[in-house]
matplotlib code that plots the C-alpha trace (Angstrom):
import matplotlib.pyplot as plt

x = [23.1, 20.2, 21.2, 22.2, 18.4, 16.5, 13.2, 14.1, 13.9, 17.2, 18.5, 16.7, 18.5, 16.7, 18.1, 15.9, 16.2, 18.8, 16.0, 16.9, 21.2, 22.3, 21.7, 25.4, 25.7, 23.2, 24.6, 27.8, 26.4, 23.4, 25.7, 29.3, 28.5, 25.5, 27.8, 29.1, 25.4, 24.5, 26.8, 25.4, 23.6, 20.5, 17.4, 17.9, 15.5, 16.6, 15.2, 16.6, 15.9, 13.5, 15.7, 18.0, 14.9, 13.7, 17.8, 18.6, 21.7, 18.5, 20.2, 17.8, 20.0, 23.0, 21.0, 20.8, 16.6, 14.2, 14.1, 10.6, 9.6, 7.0, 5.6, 4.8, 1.5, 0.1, -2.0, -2.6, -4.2, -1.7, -3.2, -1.1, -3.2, -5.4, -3.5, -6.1, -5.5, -7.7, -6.9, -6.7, -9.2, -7.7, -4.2, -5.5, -7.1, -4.5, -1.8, -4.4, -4.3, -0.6, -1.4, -4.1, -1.3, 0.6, -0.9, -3.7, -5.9, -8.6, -6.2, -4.5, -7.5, -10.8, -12.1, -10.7, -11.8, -9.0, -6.7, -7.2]
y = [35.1, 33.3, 29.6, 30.8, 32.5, 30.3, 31.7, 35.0, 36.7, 38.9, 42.0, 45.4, 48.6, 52.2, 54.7, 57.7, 61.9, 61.8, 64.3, 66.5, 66.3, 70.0, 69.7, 69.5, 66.5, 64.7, 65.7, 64.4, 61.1, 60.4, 61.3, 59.8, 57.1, 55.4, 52.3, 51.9, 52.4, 49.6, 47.1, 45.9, 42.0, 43.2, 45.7, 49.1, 52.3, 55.7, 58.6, 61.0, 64.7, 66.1, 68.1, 64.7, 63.2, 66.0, 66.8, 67.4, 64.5, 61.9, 59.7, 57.2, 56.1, 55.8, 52.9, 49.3, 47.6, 49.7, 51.9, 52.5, 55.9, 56.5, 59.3, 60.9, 59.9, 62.7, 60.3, 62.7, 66.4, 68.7, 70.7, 72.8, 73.8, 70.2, 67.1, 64.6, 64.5, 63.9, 61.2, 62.1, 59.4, 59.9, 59.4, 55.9, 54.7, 55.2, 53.3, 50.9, 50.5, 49.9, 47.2, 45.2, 45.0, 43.2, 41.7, 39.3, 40.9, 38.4, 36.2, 38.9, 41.4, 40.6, 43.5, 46.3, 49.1, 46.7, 47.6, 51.2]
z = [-3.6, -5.4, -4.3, -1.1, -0.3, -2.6, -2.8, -3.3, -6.7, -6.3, -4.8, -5.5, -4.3, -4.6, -4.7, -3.5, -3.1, -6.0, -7.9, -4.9, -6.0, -7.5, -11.5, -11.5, -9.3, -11.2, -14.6, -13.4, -12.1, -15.0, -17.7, -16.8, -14.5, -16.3, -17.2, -13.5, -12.6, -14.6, -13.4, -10.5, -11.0, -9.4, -10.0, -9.1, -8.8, -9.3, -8.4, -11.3, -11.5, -14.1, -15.4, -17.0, -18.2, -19.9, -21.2, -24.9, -23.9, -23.6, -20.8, -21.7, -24.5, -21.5, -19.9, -21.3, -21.8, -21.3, -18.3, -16.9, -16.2, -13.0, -12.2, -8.9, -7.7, -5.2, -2.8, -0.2, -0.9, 1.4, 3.2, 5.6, 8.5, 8.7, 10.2, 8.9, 5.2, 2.2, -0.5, -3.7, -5.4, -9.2, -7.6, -5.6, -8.6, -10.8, -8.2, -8.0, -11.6, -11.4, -9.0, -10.5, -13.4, -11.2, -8.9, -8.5, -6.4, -5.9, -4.2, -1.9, -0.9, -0.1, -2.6, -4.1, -1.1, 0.8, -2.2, -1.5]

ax = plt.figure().add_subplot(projection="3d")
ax.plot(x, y, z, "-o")
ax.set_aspect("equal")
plt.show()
């Protein structure tokens, strides 16, 4: 796939709403499957239910390299009854943290308030 699309770095699948499967399901699929899970030749995402992280089984030990754990960054402050809603300017400076770790942002954004 890499010589036939050249510049591309690889494939990346994610898989999202899996910390939504019932604890069961995600037992089941975290804890028996994390070798099939692995065998793909690409980068994958996984959503994976708190509940698996936080498990006495530690399936971080199921998963080859080092997995990188992501938290949820709240960007918006929800409020119900308003349909314009507020940032959250901890949660934008922290992704933007994330970003200027990975990016060069001089070269892509005239300043950071275009980041955020």
């Amino acid at each position: 796939m890499r010589q036939k699309f050249f510049p591309c770095k690889g494939l990346l699948i994610i898989f999202d709403n899996l910390d939504r499967v019932p604890p069961a399901v995600a037992e089941h699929l975290f804890f028996n499957y994390a070798a099939q899970m692995q065998e793909l030749n690409c980068t994958i995402i996984y959503t994976v239910p708190i509940s698996i992280i936080c498990s006495p089984k530690n399936p971080l030990n199921q998963f080859d390299g080092n997995p990188h754990i992501v938290p949820m960054i709240n960007i918006y402050e929800f409020e119900r009854h308003k349909c314009d809603l507020n940032y959250n300017q901890t949660a934008l400076d922290a992704m933007a943290s994330v970003i200027e770790k990975r990016v060069d942002i001089d070269a892509i954004f005239e300043s950071r308030h275009k980041l955020l």
